[in-house]
Structure formats: structure tokens, C-alpha cells
C-alpha positions in Angstrom: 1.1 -1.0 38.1 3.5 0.8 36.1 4.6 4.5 36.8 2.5 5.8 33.8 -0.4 4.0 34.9 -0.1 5.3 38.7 -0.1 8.6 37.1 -3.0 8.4 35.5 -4.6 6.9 38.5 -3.4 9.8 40.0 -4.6 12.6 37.6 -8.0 10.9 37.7 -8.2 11.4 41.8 -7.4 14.5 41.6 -10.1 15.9 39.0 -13.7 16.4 39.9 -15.4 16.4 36.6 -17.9 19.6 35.9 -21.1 18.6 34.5 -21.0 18.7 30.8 -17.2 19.0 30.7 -14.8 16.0 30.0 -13.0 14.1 32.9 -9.2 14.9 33.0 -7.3 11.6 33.2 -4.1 13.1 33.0 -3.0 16.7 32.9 -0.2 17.8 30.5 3.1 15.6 30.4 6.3 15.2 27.9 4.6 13.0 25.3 7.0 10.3 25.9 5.9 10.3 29.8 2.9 10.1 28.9 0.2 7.6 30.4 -0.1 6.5 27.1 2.8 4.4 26.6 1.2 2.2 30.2 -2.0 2.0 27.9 -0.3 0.6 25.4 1.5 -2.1 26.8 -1.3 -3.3 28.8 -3.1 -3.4 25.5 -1.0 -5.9 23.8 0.1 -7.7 27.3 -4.0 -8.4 27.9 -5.0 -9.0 24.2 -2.0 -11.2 22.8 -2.3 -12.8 19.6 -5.8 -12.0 19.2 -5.0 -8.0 18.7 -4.0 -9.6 15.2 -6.4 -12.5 15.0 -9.5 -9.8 15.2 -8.0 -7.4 12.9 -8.0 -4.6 15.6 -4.1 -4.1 15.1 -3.3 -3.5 11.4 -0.5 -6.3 9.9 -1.1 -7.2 6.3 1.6 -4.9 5.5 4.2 -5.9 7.4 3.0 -10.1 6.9 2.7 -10.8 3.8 4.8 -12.9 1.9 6.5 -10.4 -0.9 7.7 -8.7 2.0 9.4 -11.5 3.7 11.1 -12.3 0.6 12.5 -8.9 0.2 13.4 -8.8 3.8 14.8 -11.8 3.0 17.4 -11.1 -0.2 18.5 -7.9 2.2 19.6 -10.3 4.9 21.2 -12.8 2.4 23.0 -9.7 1.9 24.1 -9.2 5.2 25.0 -12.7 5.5 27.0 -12.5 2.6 29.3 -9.3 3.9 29.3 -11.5 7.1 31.2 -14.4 5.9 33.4 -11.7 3.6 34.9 -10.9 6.9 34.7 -14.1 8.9 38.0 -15.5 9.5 36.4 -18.8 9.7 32.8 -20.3 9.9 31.8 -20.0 14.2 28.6 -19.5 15.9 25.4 -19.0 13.7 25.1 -15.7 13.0 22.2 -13.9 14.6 19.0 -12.6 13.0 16.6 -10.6 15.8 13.0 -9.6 15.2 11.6 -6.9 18.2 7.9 -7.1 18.7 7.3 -10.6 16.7 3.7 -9.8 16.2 2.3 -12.7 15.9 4.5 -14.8 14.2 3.3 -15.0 11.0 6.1 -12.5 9.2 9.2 -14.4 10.9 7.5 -17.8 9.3 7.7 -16.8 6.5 10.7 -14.8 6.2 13.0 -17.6 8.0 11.5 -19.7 5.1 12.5 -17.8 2.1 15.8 -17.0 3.9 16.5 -20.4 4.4 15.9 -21.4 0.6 17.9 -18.2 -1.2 20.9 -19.7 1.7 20.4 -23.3 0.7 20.2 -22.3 -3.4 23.6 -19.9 -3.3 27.1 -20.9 -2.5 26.3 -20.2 1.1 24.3 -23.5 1.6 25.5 -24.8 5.1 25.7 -21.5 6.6 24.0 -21.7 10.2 22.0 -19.3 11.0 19.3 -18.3 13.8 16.1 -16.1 13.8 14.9 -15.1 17.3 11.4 -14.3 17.8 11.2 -12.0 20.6 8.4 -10.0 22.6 7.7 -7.9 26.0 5.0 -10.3 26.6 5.2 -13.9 28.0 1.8 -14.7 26.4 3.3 -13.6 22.8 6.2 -15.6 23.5 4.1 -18.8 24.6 2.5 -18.8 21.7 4.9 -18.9 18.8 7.0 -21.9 20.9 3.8 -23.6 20.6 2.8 -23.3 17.4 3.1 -26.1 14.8 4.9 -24.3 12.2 7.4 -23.0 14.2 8.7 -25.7 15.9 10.0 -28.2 12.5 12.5 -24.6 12.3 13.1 -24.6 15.6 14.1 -28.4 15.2 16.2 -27.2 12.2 18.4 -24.6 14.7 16.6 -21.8 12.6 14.6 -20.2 15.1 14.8 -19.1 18.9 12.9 -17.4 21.5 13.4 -14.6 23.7 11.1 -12.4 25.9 12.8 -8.9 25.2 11.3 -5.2 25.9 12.3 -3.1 23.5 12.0 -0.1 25.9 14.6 -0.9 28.5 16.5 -4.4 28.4 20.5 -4.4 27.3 20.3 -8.9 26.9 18.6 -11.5 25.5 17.9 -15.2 26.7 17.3 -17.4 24.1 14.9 -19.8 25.4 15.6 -23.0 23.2 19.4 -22.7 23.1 19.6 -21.9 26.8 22.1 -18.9 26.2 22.0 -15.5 27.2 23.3 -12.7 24.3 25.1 -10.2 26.3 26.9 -6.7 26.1 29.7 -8.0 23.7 28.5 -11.6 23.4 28.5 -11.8 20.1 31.7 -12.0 17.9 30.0 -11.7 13.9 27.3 -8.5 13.4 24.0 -8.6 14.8 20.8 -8.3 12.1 17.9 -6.6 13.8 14.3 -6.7 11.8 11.5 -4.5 13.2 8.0 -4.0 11.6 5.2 -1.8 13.2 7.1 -2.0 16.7 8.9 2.0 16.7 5.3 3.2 16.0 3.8 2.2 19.5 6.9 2.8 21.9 7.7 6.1 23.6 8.4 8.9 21.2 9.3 12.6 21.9 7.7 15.6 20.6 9.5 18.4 19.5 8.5 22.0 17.7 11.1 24.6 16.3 10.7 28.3 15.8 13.5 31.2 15.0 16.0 28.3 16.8 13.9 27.8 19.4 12.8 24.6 21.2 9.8 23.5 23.2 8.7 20.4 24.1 5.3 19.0 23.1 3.1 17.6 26.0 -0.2 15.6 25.9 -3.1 16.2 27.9 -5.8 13.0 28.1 -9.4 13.2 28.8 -12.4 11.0 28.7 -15.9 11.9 28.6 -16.8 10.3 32.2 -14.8 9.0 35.0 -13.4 5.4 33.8 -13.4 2.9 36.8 -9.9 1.9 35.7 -8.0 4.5 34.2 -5.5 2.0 33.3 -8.1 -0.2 31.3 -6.4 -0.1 27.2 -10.2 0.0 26.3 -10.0 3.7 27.0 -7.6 4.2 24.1 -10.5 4.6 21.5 -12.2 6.9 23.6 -9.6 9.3 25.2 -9.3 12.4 23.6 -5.5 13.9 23.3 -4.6 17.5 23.9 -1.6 18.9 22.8 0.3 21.8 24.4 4.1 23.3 24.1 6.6 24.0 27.0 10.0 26.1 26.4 12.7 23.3 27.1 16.6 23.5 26.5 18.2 22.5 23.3 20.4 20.0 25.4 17.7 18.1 26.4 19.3 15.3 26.8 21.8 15.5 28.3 23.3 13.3 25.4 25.5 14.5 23.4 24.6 12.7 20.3 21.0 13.2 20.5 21.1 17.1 21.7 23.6 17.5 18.5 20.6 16.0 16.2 18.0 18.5 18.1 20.5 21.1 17.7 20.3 20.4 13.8 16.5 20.7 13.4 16.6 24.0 15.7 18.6 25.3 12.8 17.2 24.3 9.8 13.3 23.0 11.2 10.0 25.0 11.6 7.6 23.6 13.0 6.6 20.6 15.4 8.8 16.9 14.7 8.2 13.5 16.4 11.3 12.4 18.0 12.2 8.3 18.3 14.1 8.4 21.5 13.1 5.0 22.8 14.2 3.2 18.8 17.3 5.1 18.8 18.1 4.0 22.9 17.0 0.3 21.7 19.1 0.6 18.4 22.1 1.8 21.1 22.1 -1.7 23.6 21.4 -3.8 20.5 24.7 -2.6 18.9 26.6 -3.3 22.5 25.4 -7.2 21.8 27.8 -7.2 18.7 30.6 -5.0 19.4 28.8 -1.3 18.2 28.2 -3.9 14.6 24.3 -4.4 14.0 22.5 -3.8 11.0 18.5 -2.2 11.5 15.7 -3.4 8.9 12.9 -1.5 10.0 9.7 -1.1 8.4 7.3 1.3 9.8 4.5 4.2 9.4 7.0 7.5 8.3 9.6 8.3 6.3 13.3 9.2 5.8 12.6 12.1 5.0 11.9 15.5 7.2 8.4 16.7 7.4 7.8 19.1 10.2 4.1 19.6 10.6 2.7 23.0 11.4 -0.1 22.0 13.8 0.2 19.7 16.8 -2.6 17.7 16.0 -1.3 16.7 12.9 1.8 14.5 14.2 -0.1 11.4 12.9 -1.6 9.7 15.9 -3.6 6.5 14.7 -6.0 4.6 16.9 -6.9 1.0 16.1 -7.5 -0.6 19.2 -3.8 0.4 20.4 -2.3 3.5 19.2 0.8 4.5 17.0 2.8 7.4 15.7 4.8 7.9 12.5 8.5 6.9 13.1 10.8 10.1 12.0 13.5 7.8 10.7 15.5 10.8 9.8 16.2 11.5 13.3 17.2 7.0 13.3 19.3 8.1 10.2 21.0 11.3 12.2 22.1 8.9 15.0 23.4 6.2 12.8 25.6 8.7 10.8 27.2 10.4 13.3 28.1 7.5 14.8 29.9 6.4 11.5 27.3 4.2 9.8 25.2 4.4 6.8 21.5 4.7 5.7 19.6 2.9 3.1 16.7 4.5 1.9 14.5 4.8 -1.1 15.0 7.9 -3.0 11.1 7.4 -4.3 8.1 7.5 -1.6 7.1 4.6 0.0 3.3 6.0 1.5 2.3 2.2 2.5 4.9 1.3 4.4 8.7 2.7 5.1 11.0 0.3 5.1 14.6 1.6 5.7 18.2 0.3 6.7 20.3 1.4 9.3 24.3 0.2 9.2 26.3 0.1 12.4 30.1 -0.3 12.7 32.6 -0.5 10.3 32.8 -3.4 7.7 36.1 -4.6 5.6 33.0 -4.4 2.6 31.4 -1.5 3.6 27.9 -3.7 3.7 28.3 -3.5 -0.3 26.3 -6.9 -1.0 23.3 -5.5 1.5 23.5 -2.1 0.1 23.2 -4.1 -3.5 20.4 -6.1 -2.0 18.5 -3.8 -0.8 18.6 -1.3 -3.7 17.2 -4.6 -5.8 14.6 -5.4 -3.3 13.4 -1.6 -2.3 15.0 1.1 -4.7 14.2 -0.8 -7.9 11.1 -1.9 -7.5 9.5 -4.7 -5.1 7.5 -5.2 -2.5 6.3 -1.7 -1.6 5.5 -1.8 -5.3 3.7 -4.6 -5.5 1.8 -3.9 -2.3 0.3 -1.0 -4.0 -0.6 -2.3 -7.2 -2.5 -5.0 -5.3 -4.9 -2.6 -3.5 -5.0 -0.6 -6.9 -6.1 -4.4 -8.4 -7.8 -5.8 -5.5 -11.4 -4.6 -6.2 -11.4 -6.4 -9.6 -10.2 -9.8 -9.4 -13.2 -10.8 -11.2 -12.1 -9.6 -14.5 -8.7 -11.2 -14.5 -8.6 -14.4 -16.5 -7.2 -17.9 -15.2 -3.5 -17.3 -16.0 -3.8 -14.0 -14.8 -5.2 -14.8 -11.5 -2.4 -17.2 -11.0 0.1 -15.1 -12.3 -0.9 -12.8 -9.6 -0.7 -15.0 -6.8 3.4 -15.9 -8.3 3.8 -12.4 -8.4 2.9 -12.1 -4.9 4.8 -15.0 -4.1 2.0 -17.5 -2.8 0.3 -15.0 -0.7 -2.7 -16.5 1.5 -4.5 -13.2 1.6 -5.2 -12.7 -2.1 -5.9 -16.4 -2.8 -8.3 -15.5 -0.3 -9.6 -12.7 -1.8 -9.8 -14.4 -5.4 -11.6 -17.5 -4.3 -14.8 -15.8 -6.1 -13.0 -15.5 -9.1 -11.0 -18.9 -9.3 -14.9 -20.5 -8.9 -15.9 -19.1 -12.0 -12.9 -19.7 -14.1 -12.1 -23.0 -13.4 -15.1 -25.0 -14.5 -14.0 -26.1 -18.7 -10.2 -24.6 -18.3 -7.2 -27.1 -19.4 -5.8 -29.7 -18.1 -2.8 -27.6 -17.3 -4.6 -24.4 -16.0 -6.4 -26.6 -13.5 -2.6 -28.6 -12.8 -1.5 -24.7 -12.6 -4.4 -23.7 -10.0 -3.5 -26.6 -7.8 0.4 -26.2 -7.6 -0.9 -22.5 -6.3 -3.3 -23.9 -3.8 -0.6 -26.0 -2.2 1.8 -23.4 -2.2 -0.2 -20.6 -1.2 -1.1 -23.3 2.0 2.8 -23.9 2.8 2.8 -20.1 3.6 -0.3 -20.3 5.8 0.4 -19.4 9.4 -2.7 -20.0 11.6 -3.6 -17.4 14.2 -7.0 -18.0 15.2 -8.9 -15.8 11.8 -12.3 -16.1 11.5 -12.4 -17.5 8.0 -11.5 -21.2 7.5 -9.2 -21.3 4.5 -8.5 -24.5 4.7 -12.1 -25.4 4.5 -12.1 -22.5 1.6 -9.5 -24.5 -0.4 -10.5 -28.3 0.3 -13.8 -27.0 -1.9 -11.7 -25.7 -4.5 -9.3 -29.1 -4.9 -12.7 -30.7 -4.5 -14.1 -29.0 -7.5 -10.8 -29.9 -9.2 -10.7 -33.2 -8.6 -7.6 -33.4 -6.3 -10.0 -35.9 -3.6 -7.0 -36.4 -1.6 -5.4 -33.1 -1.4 -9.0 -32.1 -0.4 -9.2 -34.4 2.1 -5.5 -33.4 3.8 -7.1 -29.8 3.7 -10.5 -30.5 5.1 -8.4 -32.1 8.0 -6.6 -29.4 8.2 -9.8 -27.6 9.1 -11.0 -30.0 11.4 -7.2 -29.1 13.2 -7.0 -26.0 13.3 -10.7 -24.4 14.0 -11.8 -27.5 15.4 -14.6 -30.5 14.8 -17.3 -29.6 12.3 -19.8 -31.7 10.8 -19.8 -30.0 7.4 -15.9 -30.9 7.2 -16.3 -34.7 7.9 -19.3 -34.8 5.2 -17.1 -33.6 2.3 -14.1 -35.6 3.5 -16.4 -38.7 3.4 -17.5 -37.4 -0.8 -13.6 -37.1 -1.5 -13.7 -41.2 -0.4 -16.6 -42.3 -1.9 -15.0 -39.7 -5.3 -11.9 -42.2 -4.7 -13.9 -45.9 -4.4 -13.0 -45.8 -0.7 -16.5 -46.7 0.2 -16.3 -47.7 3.8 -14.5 -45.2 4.5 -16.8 -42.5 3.1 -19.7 -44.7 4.8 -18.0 -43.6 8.1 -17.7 -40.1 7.0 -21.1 -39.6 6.8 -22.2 -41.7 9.9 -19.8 -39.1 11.8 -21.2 -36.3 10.0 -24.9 -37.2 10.9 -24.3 -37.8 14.7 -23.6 -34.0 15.4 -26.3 -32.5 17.0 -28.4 -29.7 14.0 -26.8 -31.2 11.5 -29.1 -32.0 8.2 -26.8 -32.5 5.1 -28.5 -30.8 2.3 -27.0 -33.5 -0.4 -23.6 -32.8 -2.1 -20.5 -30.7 -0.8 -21.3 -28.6 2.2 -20.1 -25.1 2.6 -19.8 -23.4 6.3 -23.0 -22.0 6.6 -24.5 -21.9 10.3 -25.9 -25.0 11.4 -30.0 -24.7 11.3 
């Protein structure tokens, strides 16, 4: 048990609930001691993949294909300042993603990368992209999984198990190497989405110059049997309170300067990062104080103070998080001699933001140039929003436009998804070409597909549409595909055996159907069958 779990455990012993009144599970504490952060882990520890897979944990944002690519021209970027300074080609240079989710976003973004590298000048330049997580059962899984492991063959991609809170190396688990204080000779490239949100923040508020601390108080309506069960996080209820605390807090003297800043220019209460900014620290120790940060997160770069505590921003979605005050990330990187690359314009869906370690013979110019194409100018963030501003009437877009769309978003699974409806009814009398057109996007919308355990069958979802388009053995490789990855299923043998018989392939289809009829409930209804529950 950790110590924010025996705590709780503690609080709980100690309070004898009133009737009518809520059960104290912990009494006030420093927000970043808080029993919280114990509930947290133990949330994604117990859950694994599956807080994605079951859409409790919010990732579209931070998995979705135009992102990766943008991700992706920032790190060419890098790469490119890297080699500006390289005295000559050595070890791959390193690419590190904290909190890998579940995999999906470093699939895709290793993939793009890998084509801008293989398309520029730079083709041949070795690279790796390590997948890391606090969690064994995280880490398992992406070794395992069948996309992965052709990069993996490629030297692309790595594994580590790394916790972001507290560890200062990392032990590549394919490579057999272990990335030490100083182990590293070329910069260090860390990318991390949705991971400063959910680790161990500080709350501060600011009046006439003044500090105090904010503390959390957690109660429950009844006793819980485990006070350390992540279950409770939907029901707990949070109480805020301040404490007068010292404006070297610290006791560092980079972090008391920043707190020292807001006490003269803030009013009002501030979240405080200190668990990113300590991870950002032993990161930078890897390469020689030389690491570039591509984070991308709930927050902003800019300064917000908020004038109640309840209104810091918690979120609860089967774990927790809280906005990330990158302006506190920025404060550290300048005054340790590095530079910030932000937006100018707001970014309300997601934050992304770059943070520029150590000095550089280029001064980073080809990943500040990078980033100001792929963020300041227009891009991902940009097209994220229009999509949710479009998303409700996909129905009313025309056959180019659909697949316009789904180029745009750079062969994103999700809206292909999402414009299944609309693809049916357009695609019946279109060209020759607009049906060629629809296909190409199928296939490539399907080379981006990362399975982790959804509900919905897409590949099922798109052997119907090649079907329909007369693409009988693309079908088939998709209705296999089905069979593969959400297991055996009657309805999926049936149609691969009418994409045969479509084809002449007779016996074959014969033995399609045979298969089909054995499973137990199953009564084919006549033509293609859709997944409906079996009667």
C-alpha cells in the first residue's frame, strides 16, 4: 500500500461518521499529498488498457492521426537541429513518450515520423521511440501487440516501464540498455499527452504578496470498505481549504524564485506542476541538461489565477485530472536558459506547448520553424475543432467532400467511423473514380487502425462497405481481420463465403457458409449480414 493510500486508510479509522453527515476519508492535506494521487495510480495500475478501450478515460484528442503528424513535423525538426550539431552519425537518437496510453498515438506518430525521415534528405537516420509506462500491465501490452512489433523489428520502437513521479533511468526492454544520468551523448526528445494532468500538482493562492498553500479535504457519503478502491473517485467529494505557508517553499531555489514571481504579480489561487517540472529535471540529466518537452495537455501557457478554490478545474472521468499551468513549466525552462514554444492564439481543446532545454549551436531554429507551421499557423488544434463544429452533419457532405475530409484529417479511423452512414448513401451510382477514391481511403484509414479492445467492429464496418463496392477480396482480408481481432463470428464467415461465390470461388464460399451454419443461434437471413445479436 502506498503512503497516500495508508493515509487514507488512516483518516477513515479515525472518523466515526454522524448520521446524515458524510464520512471523512481524509482530513485536510497539501493537494499534492493528497490520497488522491494513491487513487489514481491504482486506477490505471487495475484498469490497464481498458480505461481507454471503454471510453472512461478521454483520448481522442491526444490519438488521433492529425495530431501525430504534427507531433511528427516538430520532431523532424528536432532531428534536423540534431544532426546540425552531430559531429558524425552515432547512436539513434532518442524519442520518449511518458504515460504511452495505450499505444495508439505512438503508432501512429512513429509512422508518420518515419515517412517525413525516409522522404527528406535525412533518409537513413536511426531513430528510436520508447513507449514507456508506470504500469507493467501497460507495458505488456503494447510489446504484444501486432502493430507494434514490425517497428520494433525495424529498431523504431522500444519499451520501458518508467514512473514519471520518481525514477531518474530508463531500461529499454528490447535493446537491453539502460539510459542513465548522462548516458546519452545527442538531445533527448520527450512527448507527453494527458500524463501532467493526473500526477501530483500543487496548489497555491496569492493575496497583497502573500502565500498559502491549498489543501484538500475528501469525503464520501458512507464508509467505503476499501478506502483505497479507484471506484471511490466518482463519488468522493473534495474540499478545499488554505494554510499560510512560506514563500520558499521549496526549499529550491528555482522553484521558490517562480512562486516568488506570482506572489508579486498574482491574485488569486494557481495550480502548481511540481511533479512535471521534477520529471522534466531527471529527464534533462539523461542528455547532458539537453531535452526537448512536447507536451500536450488540459491548460494553457498562459496565467489564469482563479478567484475561487473550486474552480481550479478538477475533472472526473473514471480517474481524475487537473489543468497543467504550463506557465509555471515555461518559468522553469527560462530561467534555466531554454526557450518556450507556444501559440500566441488559444488552443481550448487541447494545449500543446514546447519546452527547449540546453544550449544548441542552432538555437532549435528548424523545431521552432516546425512547430510554428504545425501549431501557430494553423493545424491540428485547428482542424480538431472544425471537426466537432462538422461532426453533427456528415450527412450533408457530398462524396468528394466526405473523402476530402478524411485526407484532411489524414486517414483518421474515428471520422471514417463516424461517416459510415453517410458513405452508404452516396456511394450507390457514384463514378468509377469516386468509388476507386472511397476505397484508397478505406485502406488507408485501416493502416492507421490500432486495436484496443473497442466495442465497435470496424473492420466488420468496412468489409460491408468494400463489399458494397465491389472490392470481394479486400472485403474478405477485412472480414478476417474481424474474425482476428474481436474473435469468431458467424455473421463474418457468411459474408466472406458471398465475397467467394462474388469472385467464382465456389467451393470455397460452399465452406463459408457450411462454417457459418454450424454456430449454435445462427439463421442467415439471406444476403450480407450485419452484427446484429444472434436470435
Amino acid at each position: 500500500m502506498m503512503a497516500s493510500e495508508r493515509t487514507a486508510a488512516a483518516s477513515q479509522e479515525d472518523e466515526a461518521p454522524e448520521s446524515g453527515k458524510a464520512f471523512v476519508l481524509e482530513r485536510a492535506r497539501p493537494l499534492s499529498q493528497s490520497a488522491l494521487w494513491g487513487l489514481q495510480r491504482r486506477y490505471f495500475h487495475d484498469r490497464g488498457v481498458e480505461a481507454w478501450s471503454s471510453s472512461s478515460v478521454p483520448c481522442y484528442v491526444t490519438t488521433n492521426p492529425a495530431l501525430a503528424h504534427a507531433y511528427a513535423e516538430v520532431l523532424f525538426g528536432f532531428l534536423r537541429d540534431c544532426v546540425a550539431s552531430r559531429p558524425a552519425p552515432g547512436e539513434p537518437l532518442t524519442l520518449v513518450e511518458l504515460g504511452a496510453g495505450s499505444g495508439r498515438f505512438a503508432y501512429l506518430l512513429v509512422r508518420a515520423l518515419r515517412e517525413i525521415v525516409e522522404q527528406s534528405p535525412l533518409r537513413g537516420l536511426r531513430f528510436r521511440y520508447v513507449l514507456t509506462d508506470f504500469t507493467e500491465t501497460n507495458v505488456a501490452f503494447y510489446r504484444a501487440h501486432e502493430a507494434l512489433r514490425p517497428l520494433v523489428a525495424q529498431g523504431l520502437v522500444d519499451f520501458a516501464i518508467f514512473d514519471a513521479e520518481r525514477d531518474r533511468e530508463i531500461r529499454l526492454l528490447e535493446a537491453g540498455e539502460t539510459l542513465g544520468p548522462g548516458g546519452l551523448a545527442d538531445p533527448l526528445a520527450v512527448v507527453a499527452n494527458y500524463v501532467f494532468d493526473g500526477i501530483p500538482q500543487d496548489g497555491f493562492s496569492f493575496k497583497g504578496g502573500r502565500l498559502e498553500e491549498v489543501c484538500v479535504a475528501l469525503s464520501l457519503p458512507e464508509r467505503a470498505p476499501d478506502p483505497a478502491d479507484p471506484a471511490l473517485i466518482e463519488r468522493l467529494t473534495v474540499g478545499y481549504e488554505l494554510r499560510p505557508a512560506p514563500l520558499a517553499y521549496y526549499g529550491d531555489p528555482d522553484l521558490d524564485a517562480i512562486l516568488a514571481d506570482y506572489a508579486g504579480s498574482v491574485e488569486g489561487a494557481v495550480l502548481f506542476p511540481s511533479a512535471a517540472i521534477g520529471c522534466l529535471r531527471r529527464l534533462a540529466e539523461l542528455s547532458r541538461g539537453r531535452v526537448l518537452l512536447l507536451s500536450g495537455d488540459r491548460g494553457g501557457v498562459g496565467l489564469t489565477p482563479s478567484a475561487q478554490l473550486d474552480a481550479l478545474g478538477m475533472a472526473t472521468h473514471g480517474s481524475f485530472s487537473f489543468p497543467v499551468n504550463y506557465h509555471a513549466v515555461g518559468a522553469y525552462t527560462r530561467r534555466a536558459g531554454g526557450r518556450v514554444l507556444a501559440a500566441s492564439h488559444a488552443q481550448p481543446h487541447l494545449a500543446v506547448a514546447v519546452f527547449l532545454l540546453g544550449e544548441h549551436p542552432t538555437a532549435y531554429a528548424e523545431t521552432a520553424l516546425a512547430y510554428a507551421r504545425a501549431f501557430e499557423q494553423g493545424g491540428a488544434s485547428d482542424f480538431f475543432a472544425l471537426r466537432r463544429g462538422i461532426q453533427d452533419h456528415y450527412g450533408e457532405l457530398d462524396l468528394d467532400q466526405l473523402t476530402s475530409l478524411l485526407r484532411l484529417s489524414r486517414w483518421d479511423p474515428r471520422i471514417l467511423r463516424d461517416c459510415l452512414a453517410a458513405l452508404w448513401g452516396r456511394i450507390e451510382g457514384a463514378s468509377e473514380g469516386a468509388r476507386r477514391e472511397v476505397t484508397r481511403a478505406i485502406h488507408a484509414v485501416w493502416d492507421n487502425y490500432y486495436f484496443i479492445g473497442e466495442e465497435q467492429d470496424l473492420a466488420f464496418e468496412l468489409g460491408l462497405l468494400l463489399h458494397a463496392l465491389e472490392e470481394h477480396g479486400a472485403a474478405i482480408r477485412m472480414f478476417e481481420a474481424s474474425e482476428r481481432l474481436w474473435g469468431g463470428d458467424p455473421r463474418a464467415r457468411w459474408n466472406i463465403g458471398l465475397c467467394h461465390f462474388a469472385t467464382g470461388q465456389i467451393e470455397e464460399a460452399l465452406g463459408c457458409f457450411r462454417a457459418a451454419g454450424e454456430w449454435p443461434g445462427f439463421r442467415p437471413a439471406g444476403g450480407v449480414q450485419v452484427k446484429r445479436a444472434l436470435p
